[in-house]
C-alpha positions in Angstrom: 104.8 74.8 32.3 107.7 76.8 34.0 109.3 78.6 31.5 112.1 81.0 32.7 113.2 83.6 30.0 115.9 85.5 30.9 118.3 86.7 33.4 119.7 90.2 33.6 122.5 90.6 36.7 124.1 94.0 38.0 126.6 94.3 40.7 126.2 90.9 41.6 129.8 89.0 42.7 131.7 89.4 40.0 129.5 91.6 37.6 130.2 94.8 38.0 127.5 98.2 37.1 127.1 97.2 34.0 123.9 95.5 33.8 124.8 91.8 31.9 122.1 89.5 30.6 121.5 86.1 29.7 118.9 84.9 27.4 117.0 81.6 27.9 114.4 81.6 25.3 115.9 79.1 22.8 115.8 75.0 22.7 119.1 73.9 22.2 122.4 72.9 24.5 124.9 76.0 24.8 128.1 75.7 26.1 129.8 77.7 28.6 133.3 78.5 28.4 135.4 81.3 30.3 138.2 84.0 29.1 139.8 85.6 32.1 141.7 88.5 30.2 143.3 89.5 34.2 145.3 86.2 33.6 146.3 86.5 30.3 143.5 85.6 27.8 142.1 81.6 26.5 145.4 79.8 27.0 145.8 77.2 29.8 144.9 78.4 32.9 143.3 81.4 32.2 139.2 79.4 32.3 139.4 79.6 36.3 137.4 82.9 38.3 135.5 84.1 34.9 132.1 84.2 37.0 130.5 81.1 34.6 128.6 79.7 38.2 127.7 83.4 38.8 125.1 82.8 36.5 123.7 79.7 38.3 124.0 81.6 41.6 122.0 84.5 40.3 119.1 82.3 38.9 119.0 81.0 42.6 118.9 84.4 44.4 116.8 86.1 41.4 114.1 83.2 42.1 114.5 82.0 45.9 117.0 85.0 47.5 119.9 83.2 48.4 122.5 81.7 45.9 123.5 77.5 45.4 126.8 77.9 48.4 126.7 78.8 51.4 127.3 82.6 50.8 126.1 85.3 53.1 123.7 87.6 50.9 125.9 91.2 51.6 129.0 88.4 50.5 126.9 88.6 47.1 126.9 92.4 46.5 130.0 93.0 44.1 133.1 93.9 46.3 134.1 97.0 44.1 131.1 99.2 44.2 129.3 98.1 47.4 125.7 99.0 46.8 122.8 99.1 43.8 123.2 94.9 43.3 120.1 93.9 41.5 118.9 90.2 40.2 115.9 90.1 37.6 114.3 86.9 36.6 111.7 86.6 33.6 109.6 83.6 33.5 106.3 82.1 32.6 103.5 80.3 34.6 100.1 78.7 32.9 100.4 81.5 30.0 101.1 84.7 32.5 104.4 86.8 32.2 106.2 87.0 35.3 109.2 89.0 36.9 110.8 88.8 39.9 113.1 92.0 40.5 115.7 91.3 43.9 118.6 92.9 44.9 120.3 94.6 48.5 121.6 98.2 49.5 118.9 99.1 48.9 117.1 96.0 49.9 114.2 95.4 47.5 112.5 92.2 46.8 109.4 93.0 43.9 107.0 90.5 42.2 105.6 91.5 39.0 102.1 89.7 37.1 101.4 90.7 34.1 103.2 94.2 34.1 101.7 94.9 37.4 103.9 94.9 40.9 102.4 92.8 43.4 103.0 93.9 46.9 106.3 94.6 46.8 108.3 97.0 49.5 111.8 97.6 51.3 113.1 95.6 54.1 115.3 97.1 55.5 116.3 94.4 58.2 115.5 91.5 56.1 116.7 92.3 52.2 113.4 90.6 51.4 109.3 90.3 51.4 108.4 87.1 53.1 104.8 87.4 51.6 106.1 88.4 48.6 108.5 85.0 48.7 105.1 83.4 49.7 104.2 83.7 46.2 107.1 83.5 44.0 107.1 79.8 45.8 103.8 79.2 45.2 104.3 79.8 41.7 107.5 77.8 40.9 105.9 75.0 43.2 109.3 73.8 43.8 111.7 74.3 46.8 115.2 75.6 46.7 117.0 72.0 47.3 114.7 70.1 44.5 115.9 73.2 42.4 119.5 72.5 43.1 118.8 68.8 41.7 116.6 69.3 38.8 117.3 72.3 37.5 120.9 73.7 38.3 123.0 70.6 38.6 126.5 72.1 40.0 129.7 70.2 42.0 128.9 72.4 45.1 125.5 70.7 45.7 125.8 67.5 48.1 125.1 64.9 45.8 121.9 62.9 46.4 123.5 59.7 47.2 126.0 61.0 49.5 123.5 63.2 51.6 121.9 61.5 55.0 119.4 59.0 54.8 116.4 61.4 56.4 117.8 64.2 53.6 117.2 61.6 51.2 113.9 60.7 51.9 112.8 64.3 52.2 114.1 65.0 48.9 112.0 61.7 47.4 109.3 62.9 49.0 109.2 66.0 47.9 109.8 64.3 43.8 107.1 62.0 44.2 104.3 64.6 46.2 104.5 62.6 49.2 104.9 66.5 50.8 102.2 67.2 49.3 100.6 65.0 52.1 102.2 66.2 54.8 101.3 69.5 53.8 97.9 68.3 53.5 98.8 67.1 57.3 99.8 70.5 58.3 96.6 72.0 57.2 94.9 68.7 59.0 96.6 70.0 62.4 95.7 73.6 62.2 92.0 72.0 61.1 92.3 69.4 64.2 93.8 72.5 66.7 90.8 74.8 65.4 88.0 71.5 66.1 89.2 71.5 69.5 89.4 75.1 70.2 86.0 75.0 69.2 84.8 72.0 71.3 86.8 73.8 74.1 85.1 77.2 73.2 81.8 75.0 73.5 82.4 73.5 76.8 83.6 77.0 78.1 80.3 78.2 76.9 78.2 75.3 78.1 80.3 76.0 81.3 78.9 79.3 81.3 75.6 79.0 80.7 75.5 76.4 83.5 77.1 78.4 86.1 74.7 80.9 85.2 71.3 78.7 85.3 73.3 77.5 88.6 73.3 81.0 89.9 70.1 81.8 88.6 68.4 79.0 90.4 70.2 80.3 93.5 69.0 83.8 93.1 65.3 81.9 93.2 65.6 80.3 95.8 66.6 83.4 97.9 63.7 85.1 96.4 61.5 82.3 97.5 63.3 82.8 100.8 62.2 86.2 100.8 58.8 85.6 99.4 57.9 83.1 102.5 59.6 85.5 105.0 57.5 88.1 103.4 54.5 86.1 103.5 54.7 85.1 107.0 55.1 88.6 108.2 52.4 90.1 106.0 49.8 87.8 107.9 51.7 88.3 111.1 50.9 92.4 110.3 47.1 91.5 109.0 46.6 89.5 112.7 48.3 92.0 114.3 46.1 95.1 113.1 42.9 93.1 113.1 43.4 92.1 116.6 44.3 95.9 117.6 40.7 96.6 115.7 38.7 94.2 117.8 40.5 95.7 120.7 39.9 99.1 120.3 36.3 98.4 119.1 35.4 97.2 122.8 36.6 100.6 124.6 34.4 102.9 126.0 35.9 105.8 124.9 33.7 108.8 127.3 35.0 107.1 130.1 38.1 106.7 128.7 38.7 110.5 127.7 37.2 110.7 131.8 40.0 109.1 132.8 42.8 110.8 130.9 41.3 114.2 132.3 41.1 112.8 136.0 44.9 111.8 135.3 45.8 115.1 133.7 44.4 116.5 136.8 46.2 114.1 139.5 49.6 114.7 137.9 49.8 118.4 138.2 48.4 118.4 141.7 51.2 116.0 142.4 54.1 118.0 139.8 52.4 120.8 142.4 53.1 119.0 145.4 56.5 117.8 144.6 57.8 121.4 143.7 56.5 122.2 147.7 58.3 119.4 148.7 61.6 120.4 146.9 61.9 124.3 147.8 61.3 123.3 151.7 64.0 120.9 151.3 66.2 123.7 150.0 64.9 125.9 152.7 65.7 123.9 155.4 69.6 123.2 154.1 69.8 127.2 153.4 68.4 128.0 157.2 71.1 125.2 158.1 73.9 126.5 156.7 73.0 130.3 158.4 73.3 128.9 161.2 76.5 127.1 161.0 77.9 130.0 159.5 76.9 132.3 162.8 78.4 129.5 165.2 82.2 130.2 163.2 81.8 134.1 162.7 81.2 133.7 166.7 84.0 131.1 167.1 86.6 133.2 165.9 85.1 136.4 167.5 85.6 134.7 170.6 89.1 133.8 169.7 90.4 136.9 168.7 88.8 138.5 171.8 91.5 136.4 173.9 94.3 137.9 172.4 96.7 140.4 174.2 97.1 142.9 170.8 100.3 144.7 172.6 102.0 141.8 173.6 101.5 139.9 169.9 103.0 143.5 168.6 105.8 143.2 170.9 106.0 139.6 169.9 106.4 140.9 166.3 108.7 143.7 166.6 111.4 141.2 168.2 111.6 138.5 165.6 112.1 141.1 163.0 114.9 142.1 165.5 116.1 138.6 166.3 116.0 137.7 162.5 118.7 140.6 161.5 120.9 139.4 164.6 121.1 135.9 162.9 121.1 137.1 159.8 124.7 139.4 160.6 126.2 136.5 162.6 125.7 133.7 159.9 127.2 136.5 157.4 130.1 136.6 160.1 131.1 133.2 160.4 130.6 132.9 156.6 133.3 135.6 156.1 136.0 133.9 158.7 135.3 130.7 157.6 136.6 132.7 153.6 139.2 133.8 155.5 141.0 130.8 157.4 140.6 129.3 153.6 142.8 132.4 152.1 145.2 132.5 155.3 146.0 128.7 154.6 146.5 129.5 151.3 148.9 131.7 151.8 150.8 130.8 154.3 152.2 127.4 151.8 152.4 130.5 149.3 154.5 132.2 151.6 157.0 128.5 152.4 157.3 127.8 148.7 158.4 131.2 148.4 161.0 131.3 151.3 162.2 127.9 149.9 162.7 129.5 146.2 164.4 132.4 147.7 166.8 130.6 149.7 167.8 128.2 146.3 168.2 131.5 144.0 170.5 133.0 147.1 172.7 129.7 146.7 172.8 130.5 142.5 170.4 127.6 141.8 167.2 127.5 139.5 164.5 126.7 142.2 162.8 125.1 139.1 165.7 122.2 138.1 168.8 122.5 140.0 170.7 123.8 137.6 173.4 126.6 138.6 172.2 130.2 137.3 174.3 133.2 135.8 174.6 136.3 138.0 172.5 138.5 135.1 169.7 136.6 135.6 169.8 135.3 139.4 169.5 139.5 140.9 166.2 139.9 139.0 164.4 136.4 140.2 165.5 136.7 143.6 164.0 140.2 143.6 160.8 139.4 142.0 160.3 136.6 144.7 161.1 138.5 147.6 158.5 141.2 146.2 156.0 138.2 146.1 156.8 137.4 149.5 156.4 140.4 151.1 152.9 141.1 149.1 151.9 137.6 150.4 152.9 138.8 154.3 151.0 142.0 153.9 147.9 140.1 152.4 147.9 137.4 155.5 148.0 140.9 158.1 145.2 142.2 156.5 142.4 138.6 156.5 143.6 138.6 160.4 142.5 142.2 160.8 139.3 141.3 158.8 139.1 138.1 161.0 139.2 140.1 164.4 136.2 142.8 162.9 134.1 139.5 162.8 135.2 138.0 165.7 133.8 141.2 167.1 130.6 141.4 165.7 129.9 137.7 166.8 130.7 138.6 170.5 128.8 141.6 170.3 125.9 139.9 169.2 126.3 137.1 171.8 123.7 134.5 172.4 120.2 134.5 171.3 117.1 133.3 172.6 114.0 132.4 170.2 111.0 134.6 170.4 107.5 132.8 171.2 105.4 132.1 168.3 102.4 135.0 167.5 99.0 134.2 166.6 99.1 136.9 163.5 101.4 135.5 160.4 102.6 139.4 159.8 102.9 142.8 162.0 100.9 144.5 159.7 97.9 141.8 160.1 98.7 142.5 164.1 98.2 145.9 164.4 95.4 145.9 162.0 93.1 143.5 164.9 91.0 146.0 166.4 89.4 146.5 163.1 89.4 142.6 162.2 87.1 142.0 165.3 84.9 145.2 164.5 84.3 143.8 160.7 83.5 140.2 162.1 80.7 141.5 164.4 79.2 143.5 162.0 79.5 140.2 159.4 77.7 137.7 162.3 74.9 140.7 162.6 74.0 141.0 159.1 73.8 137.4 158.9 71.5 136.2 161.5 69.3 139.4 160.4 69.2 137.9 156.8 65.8 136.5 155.0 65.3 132.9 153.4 65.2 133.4 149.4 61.9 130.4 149.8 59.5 131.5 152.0 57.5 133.3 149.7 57.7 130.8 147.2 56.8 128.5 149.8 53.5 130.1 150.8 52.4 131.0 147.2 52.6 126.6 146.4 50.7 126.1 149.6 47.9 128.3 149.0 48.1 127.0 145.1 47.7 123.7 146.0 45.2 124.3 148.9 42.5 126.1 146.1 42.4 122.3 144.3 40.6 119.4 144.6 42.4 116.6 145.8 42.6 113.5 143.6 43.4 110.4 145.2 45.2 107.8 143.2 42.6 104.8 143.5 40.5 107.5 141.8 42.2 106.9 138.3 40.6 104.5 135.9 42.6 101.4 133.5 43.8 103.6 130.3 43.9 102.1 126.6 45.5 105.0 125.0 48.8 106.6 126.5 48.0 110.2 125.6 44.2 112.1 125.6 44.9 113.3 121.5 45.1 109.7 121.1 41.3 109.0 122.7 40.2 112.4 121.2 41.0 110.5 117.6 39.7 107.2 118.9 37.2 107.3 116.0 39.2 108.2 113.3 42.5 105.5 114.7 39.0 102.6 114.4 38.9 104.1 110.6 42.5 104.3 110.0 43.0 100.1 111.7 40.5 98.9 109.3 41.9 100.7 105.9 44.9 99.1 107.1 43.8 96.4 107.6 41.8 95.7 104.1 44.9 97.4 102.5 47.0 94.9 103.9 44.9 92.1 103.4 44.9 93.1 99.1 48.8 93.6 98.8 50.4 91.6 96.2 53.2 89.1 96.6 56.3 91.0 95.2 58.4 88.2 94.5 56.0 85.9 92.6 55.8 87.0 89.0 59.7 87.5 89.3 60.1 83.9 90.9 58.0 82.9 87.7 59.7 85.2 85.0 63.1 83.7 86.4 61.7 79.8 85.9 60.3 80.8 83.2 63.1 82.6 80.8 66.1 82.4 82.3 67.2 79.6 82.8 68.8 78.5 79.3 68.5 75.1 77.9 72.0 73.1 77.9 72.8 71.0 74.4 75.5 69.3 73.8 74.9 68.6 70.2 77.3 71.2 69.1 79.9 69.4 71.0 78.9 66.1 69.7 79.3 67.6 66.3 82.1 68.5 66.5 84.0 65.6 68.5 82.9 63.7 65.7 84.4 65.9 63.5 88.1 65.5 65.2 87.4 61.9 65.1 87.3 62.3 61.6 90.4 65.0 61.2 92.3 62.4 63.3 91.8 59.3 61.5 92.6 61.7 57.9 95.6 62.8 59.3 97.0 59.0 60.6 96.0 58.1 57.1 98.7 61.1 55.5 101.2 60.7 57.9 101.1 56.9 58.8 104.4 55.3 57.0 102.1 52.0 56.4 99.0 54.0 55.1 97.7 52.9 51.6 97.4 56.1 50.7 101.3 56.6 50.9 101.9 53.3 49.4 99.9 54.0 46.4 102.4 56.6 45.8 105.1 55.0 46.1 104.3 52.2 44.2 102.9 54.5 41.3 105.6 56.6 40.8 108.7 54.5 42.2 108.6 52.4 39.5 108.5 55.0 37.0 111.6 56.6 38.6 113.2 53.4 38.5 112.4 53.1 34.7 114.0 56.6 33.7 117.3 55.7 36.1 117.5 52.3 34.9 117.2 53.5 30.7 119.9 57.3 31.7 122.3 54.9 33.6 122.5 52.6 30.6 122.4 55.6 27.9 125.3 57.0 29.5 127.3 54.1 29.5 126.9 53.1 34.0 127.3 49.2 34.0 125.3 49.2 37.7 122.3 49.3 38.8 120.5 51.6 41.1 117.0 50.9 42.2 114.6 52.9 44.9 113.0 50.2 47.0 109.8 50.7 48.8 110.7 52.4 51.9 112.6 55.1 49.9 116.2 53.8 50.3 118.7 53.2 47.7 120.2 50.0 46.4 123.7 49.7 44.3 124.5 46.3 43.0 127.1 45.6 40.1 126.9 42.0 39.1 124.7 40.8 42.0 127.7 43.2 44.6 126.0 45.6 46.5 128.0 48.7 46.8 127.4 52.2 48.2 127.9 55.7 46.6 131.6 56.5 47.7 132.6 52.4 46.4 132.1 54.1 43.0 135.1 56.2 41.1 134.7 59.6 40.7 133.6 59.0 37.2 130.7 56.7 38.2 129.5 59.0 40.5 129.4 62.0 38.0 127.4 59.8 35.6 124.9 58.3 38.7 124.5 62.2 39.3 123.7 63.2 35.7 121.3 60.2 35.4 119.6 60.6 38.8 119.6 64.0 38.1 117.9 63.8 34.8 115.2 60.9 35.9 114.3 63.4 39.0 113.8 66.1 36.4 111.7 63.5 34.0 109.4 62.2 37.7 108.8 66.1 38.6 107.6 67.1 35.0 105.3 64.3 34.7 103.9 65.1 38.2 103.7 68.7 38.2 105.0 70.8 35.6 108.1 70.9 32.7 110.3 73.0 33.2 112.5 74.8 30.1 116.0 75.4 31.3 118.6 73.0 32.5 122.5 73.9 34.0 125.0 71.5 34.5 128.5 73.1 36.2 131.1 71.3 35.5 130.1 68.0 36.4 131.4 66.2 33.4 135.0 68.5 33.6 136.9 65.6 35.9 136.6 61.9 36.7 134.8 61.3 33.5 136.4 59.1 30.5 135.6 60.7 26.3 132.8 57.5 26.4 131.2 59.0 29.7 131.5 62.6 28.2 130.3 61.8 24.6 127.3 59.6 26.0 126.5 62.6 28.1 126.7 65.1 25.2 124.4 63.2 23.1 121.5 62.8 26.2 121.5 66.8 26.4 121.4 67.1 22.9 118.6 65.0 22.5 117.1 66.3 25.4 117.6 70.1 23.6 116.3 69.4 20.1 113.0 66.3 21.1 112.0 67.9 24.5 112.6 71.7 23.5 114.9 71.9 26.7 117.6 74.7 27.4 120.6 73.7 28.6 123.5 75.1 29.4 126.7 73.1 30.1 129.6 75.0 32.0 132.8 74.0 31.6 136.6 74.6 31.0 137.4 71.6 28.8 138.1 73.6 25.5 137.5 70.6 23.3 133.4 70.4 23.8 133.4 73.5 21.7 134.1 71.2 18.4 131.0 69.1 20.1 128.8 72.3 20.4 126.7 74.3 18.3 126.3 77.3 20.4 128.9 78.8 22.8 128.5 81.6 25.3 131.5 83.3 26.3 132.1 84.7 30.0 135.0 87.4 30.0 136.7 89.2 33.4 138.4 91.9 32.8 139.6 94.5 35.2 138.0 92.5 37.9 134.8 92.8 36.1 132.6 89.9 34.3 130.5 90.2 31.4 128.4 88.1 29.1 129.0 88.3 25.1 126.0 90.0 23.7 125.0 87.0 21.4 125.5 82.9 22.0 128.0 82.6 19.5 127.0 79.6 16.8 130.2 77.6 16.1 
């Protein structure tokens, strides 16, 4: 049984920091009425704005953390004060004391079992514990809309009838534990997701292993590979050594060590000979080259013999004085040809002048025409006639200049080129008698010089004369390229046939791993695990078509069992409270209206119908849940039965809640602002606002 004990409420809406608290231990119906002393106490008009549905709203954030309207949850922190709101909720559960501690700024949501706080913390971005909400749902085992219809019946909740036809059938599947299969579904698809993740696992492991035995058996065939290659050349190496042993077996080996001296012998006679050979080669190109070197010293003796020494220094001496001629007459005709340039210069000098001075006689600017003043005409026409004569004197002295080099030209006259010498400079000239002296002496020492070989020469000759000859048919067939090698004939005979046995008892390397490989590991594929488990979806399949199938028995025998016992409790409410018409649930969860054989819909009914098809549907979802799951102590109907409702429809309702308070031990509280009910009451709780503030009387006052 869910048995919820008592509220306490502090800066939430309308109730201020004064904590307020509402008992709900007690079996009986309790009436709520408002006094709003802001608007001037119990008279007319003064019910509205008390904070009666506060109480409703804080059940629903105390126990789910949001309130029955749509009101944001920092809308729900009292206006005034701004912070410290805080919702507590006492309740029972199978015999265990519960409570439920929520509020914001600061955001705390806390779950307390037995005394003892279960995992409760801030959330700072939230307002709440989604784990902790986790459990507080677990334990009420009843969502926030079925609250809204079976527990706090209020005129701001959609009313069933009037809500969409998939809402509907949520809602009626929720009452009659048709959820509870598609919960059982839910678990069914995370069971069916986790089978195949596991077959998939399986086949990515199965995958594995045969891409390994794959690359295993490759790995064995390359060592077979290896092991035949190796094979083949480890008999290739056996034949080879044992036919290198039969070979060396048949060699004489005295005559062959013979032979290797006879050849040691022949080769440096003929290293001997070849080193003769090369030093007369090199004496012959040396004597060679002496004596081409005597023919040119003797060449150009003869050559400089011929020359005439004082006529090649006469020679000399007058092309250093026909240079300087040329030399002053080039610097001549350089200077006149400076000069006719500055004389033709100044001569148009000397016009432009004359013109200027001419225009400044006649009073005009020589520059524009104009007419001048006499101040300033004197002292132009002076400076240009200065200019003038400067120019005149400057043109007498370039033609006295001109007539110097005139001179000098004529004075050096015409010039007539010197023959060509044999000697580049006079100083090589006059230095010829001891040029021929030194070349003599040169082509002496030179034909009285000594070959750098002969001696060498004669020492090979007589060397090679003291040996015996060898001829080279003398030499003998050779096994061995060098003598050490023959010298250790005996030992290589040794060495061939350890080899050779050695070689003949070496082990395959490759075999015991080829067989190790085969052997252990290559793993054995099995797809039993896979079976297994494909089976096992099979079977998680066909259970979940079964929950979630609309034409599964499994749903029907729902349906049928507790449709008709829905139906039952309608049918008997609807006529208690005085509804001529009747409603029925049919099989697929949809509603039927008729009123003598009409079939009508929810908004064909007066506003008074509809409150009493509310209260009974209400009341018949209540009596479905608590024979399903659990019963449930407290009951709140807001103003449901204030408008649209005749005294028959309001008395008939009166007398079901009664009944329901004193045989079924139910609390309920009826909120309203019709001030006659309090004659129909025995207990009346009073909510007061005053200064903006609500607050609950102390004690349910007994009328």
């Amino acid at each position: 049984m869910l048995k919820i004990n008592s509220l306490t409420v502090k800066n939430f809406m309308s109730v201020g920091n004064a904590t307020q608290a509402v008992n709900f231990d007690r079996s009986d119906l309790t009436l709520v009425l408002g006094e709003n002393l802001d608007l001037g106490g119990d008279d007319t008009g003064a019910r509205n704005g008390t904070g009666k549905t506060t109480i409703i709203n804080a059940l629903s954030y105390g126990l789910y953390g949001q309130a029955l309207t749509n009101i944001k949850k920092d809308n729900l922190i009292n206006k005034t004060n701004g912070k410290n709101m805080l919702v507590t909720v006492d309740f029972e559960v199978g015999g265990r004391q519960y409570r439920i501690e929520r509020g914001r700024r600061p955001n705390v949501t806390k779950l307390y079992i037995d005394g003892q706080e279960q995992n409760g913390y801030l959330d700072d971005s939230q307002g709440d514990s989604r784990e902790t909400q986790s459990d507080i749902d677990r334990l009420l085992g009843m969502s926030v809309d079925m609250f809204k219809h079976v527990v706090a019946l209020n005129t701001y909740t959609e009313p069933f009838l009037s809500m969409r036809a998939n809402d509907q059938r949520q809602v009626i599947e929720q009452l009659l534990g048709i959820t509870i299969l598609s919960e059982k579904a839910d678990h069914l698809k995370n069971q069916i997701k986790t089978t195949k993740d596991m077959i998939q696992e399986e086949k990515i492991r199965i995958k594995a292993v045969q891409d390994a035995n794959l690359r295993i058996a490759e790995q064995i065939d390359n060592l077979k590979k290896r092991q035949k290659l190796w094979q083949t050349k480890h008999d290739e190496d056996c034949a080879k050594i044992e036919k290198n042993l039969i070979s060396l077996s048949e060699i004489d080996i005295d005559s062959e060590i013979a032979n290797h001296r006879l050849l040691e012998q022949f080769n440096a006679n003929k290293k001997l000979y070849d080193q003769l050979k090369s030093i007369e080669t090199r004496q012959k190109l040396w004597e060679k080259k002496q004596l081409d070197e005597c023919d040119a010293i003797k060449l150009q003796i003869a050559d400089l013999s011929s020359i005439d020494i004082d006529s090649e220094i006469a020679i000399h001496r007058n092309i250093a004085d026909y240079d300087a001629k040329v030399k002053r007459r080039d610097e001549a005709k350089r200077w006149i040809a400076s000069i006719d340039i500055a004389n033709a210069k100044e001569e148009k000098t000397q016009a432009k002048l004359k013109k200027e001075i001419e225009d400044l006689k006649n009073h005009k600017c020589y520059a524009c025409g104009s007419e001048l003043h006499d101040d300033n005409q004197a002292d132009i026409l002076a400076a240009k006639e200065t200019a003038l004569q400067e120019s005149v004197m400057q043109l007498l002295a370039n033609h006295t200049q001109k007539s110097e080099h005139l001179e000098t030209i004529a004075l050096i006259g015409e010039l007539t080129q010197p023959p060509k010498p044999y000697y580049k400079t006079l100083e090589e000239a006059l230095n010829h008698r001891n040029t021929l002296e030194n070349m003599n002496t040169t082509l002496e020492n030179r034909m009285l010089e000594k070959s750098p070989f002969s001696e060498q020469i004669i020492e090979l000759a007589t060397e090679l004369g003291d040996r015996e000859y060898i001829a080279e048919t003398q030499l003998g067939v050779l096994h061995y390229d060098t003598i050490e090698d023959a010298l250790n004939h005996r030992n290589t005979l040794e060495q061939l046939a350890n080899s050779l046995l050695n070689k003949q008892e070496e082990g395959d390397p490759y075999a015991e791993q080829i067989v190790e490989m085969e052997q252990n590991a290559i793993q054995e594929i099995t797809w039993d695990s896979i079976n297994n488990f494909t089976q096992m979806q099979e079977h998680q399949e066909f259970l979940l078509k079964m929950l979630t199938n609309k034409d599964s028995f499994v749903r029907k025998k729902i349906i049928d069992q507790n449709l008709a016992y829905l139906n039952n409790r309608l049918g008997s409410y609807l006529s208690a409270i005085g509804l001529p018409h009747e409603v029925r649930f049919q099989n697929d969860l949809s509603v039927e209206i008729t009123e003598l054989g009409r079939d009508l819909d929810f908004d064909n009914l007066s506003r008074g119908e509809r409150n009493r098809l509310i209260l009974s549907l209400s009341w018949a979802f209540r009596d479905v849940w608590e024979s399903l799951y659990q019963n449930i102590n407290l009951l709140f109907i807001d103003e449901l039965i204030d408008s649209g409702m005749d005294a028959s429809g309001v008395e008939n309702a009166l007398h079901i809640l009664k009944r329901m308070g004193r045989e079924r031990n139910k609390t309920i509280f009826l909120v309203s602002h019709r001030d006659e009910l309090a004659g129909r009451v025995n207990n009346i709780l009073t909510v007061t606002k005053e200064n903006g503030f609500t607050s609950y009387s102390s004690d349910i006052e007994t009328v």
